[in-house]
C-alpha positions in Angstrom: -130.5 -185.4 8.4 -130.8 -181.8 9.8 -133.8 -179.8 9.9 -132.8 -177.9 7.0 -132.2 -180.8 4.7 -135.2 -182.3 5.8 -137.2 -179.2 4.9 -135.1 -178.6 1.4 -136.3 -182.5 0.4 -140.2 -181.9 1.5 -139.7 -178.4 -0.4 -138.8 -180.3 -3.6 -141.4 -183.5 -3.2 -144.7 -181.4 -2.0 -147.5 -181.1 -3.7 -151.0 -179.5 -3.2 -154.3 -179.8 -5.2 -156.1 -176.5 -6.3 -159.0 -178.3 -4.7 -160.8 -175.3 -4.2 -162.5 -173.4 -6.6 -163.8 -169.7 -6.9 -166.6 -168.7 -9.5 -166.6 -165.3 -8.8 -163.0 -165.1 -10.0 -163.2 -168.0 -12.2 -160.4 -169.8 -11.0 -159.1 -173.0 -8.9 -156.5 -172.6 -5.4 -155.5 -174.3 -2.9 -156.5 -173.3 0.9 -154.2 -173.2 3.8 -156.0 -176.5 4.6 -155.3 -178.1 1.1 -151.5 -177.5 1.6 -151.9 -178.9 5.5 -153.2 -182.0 4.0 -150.7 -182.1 1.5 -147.7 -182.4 4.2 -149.4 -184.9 6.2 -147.2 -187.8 4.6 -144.0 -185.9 5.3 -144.9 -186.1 9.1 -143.6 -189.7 9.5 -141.2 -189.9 6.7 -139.0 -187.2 7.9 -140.0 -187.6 11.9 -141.2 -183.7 11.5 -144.4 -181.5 12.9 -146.3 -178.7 11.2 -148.0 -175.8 12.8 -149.1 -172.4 12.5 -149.4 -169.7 14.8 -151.1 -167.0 14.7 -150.3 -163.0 16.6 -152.7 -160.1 16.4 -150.9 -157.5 15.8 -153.4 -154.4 16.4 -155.6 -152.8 14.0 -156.7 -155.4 12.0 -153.0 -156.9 11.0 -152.4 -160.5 11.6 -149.3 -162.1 11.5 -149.4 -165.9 10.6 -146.3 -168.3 11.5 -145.6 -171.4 9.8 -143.3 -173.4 11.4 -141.1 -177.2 11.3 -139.6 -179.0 13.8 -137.7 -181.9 14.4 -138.2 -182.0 17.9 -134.6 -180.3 18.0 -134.9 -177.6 16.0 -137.1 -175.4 14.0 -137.8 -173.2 10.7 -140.3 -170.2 10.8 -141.7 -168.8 7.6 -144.3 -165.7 8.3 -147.0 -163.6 6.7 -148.3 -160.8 7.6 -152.6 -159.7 6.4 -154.6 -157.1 7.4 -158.5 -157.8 7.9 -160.5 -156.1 5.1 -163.1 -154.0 7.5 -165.3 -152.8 4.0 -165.5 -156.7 3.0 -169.2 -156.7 2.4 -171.6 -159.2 2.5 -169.1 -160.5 5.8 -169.7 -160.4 9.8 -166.9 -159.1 11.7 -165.8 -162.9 12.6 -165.6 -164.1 8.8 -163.7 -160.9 8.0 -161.3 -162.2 10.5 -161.5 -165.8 9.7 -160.7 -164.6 5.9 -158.1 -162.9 6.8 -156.6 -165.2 9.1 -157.0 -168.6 6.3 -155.2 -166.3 3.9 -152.2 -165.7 5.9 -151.9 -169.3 7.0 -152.1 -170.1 3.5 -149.1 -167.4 2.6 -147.1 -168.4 5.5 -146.7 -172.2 4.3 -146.4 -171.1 0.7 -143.4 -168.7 2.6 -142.1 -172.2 4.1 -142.7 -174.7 1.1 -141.8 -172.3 -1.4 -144.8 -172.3 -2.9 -144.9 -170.7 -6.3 -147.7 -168.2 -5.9 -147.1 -167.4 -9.7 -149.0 -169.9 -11.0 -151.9 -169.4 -8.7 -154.5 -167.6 -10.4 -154.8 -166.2 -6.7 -152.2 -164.4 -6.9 -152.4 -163.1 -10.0 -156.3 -162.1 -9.5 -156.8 -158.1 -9.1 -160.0 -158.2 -8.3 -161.2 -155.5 -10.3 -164.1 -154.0 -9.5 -164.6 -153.4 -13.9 -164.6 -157.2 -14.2 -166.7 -157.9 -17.8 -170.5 -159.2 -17.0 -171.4 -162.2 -17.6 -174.2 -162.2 -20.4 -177.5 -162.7 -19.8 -178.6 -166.3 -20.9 -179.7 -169.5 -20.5 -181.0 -170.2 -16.5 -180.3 -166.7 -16.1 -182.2 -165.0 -18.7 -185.2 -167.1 -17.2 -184.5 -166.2 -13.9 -184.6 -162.5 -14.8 -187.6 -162.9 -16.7 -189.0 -164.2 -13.7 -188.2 -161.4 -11.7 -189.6 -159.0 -14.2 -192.6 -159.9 -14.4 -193.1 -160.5 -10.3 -192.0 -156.4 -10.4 -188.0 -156.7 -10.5 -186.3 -153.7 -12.5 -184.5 -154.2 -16.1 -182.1 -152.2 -14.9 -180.8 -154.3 -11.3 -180.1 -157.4 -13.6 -178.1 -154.4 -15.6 -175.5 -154.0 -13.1 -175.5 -158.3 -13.0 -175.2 -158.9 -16.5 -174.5 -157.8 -20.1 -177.4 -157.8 -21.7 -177.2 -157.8 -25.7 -180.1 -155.8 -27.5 -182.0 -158.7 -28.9 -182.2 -160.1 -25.4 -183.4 -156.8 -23.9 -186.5 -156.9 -26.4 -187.5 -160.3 -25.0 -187.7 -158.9 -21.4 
């Protein structure tokens, strides 16, 4: 069996969990490391290796290689990201450690043919109008705590929606 065929049966037999899941977003994915672990059983079965490379390209662009090879020949599948340099909350490292997961992840889903369809990753703007949450339960206590040590009504505003008979009780 040649590379290709070898590749085209793993492409049709793989599978990989959404192990991973994001609460900002709402939403389970799988990581570049979910869909590593994933191949590991097609290593011996097919006699194949697995590996990503990565290049800096300059400027904050990464390009991510995902590669097979039966000791013979090989298939390369790539990706290309850019670090997100506004990222908050992020030191410079975890901007490029984001950055650099991501394209691993989008160069094996470039190899597997992953369908990035029906990953909620893919399909997630990230829209900065996302709705709020409401103001309840654990929260509603939390935020009553931090009113009354000196917090502002109008910080857990920008949190959460906050219906009218709720704002009475703070």
């Amino acid at each position: 069996m040649n590379i290709h065929e070898k590749l085209s049966k793993i492409q049709v037999a793989f599978k990989a969990k959404k192990s991973r899941y994001n609460s900002f977003g709402r939403y389970n994915f799988r990581s570049a490391e979910d869909i590593l672990e994933g191949l590991k059983p097609f290593i011996n079965e097919f006699s194949v290796t697995f590996k990503v490379d990565e290049t800096y390209l300059g400027e904050g662009v990464l390009e991510s290689k995902a590669s097979i090879s039966d000791g013979k020949d090989a298939i390369h599948a790539t990706a290309i990201v850019a670090v997100d340099f506004d990222q908050k909350g992020m030191q410079m490292p975890q901007k490029f450690g984001s950055a650099s997961s991501y394209g691993k992840k989008y160069s094996l889903g470039n190899l597997l043919l992953i369908d990035d369809t029906a990953d909620a990753d893919a399909t997630n703007n990230h829209s900065k109008t996302k709705a709020k949450p409401k103001l309840e339960g654990e929260a509603l206590k939390k935020a009553k705590e931090f009113i009354k040590n000196g917090g502002k009504i109008e910080t857990i505003k920008t949190k959460y929606e906050i219906t009218p008979e709720v704002l009475k009780t703070l």
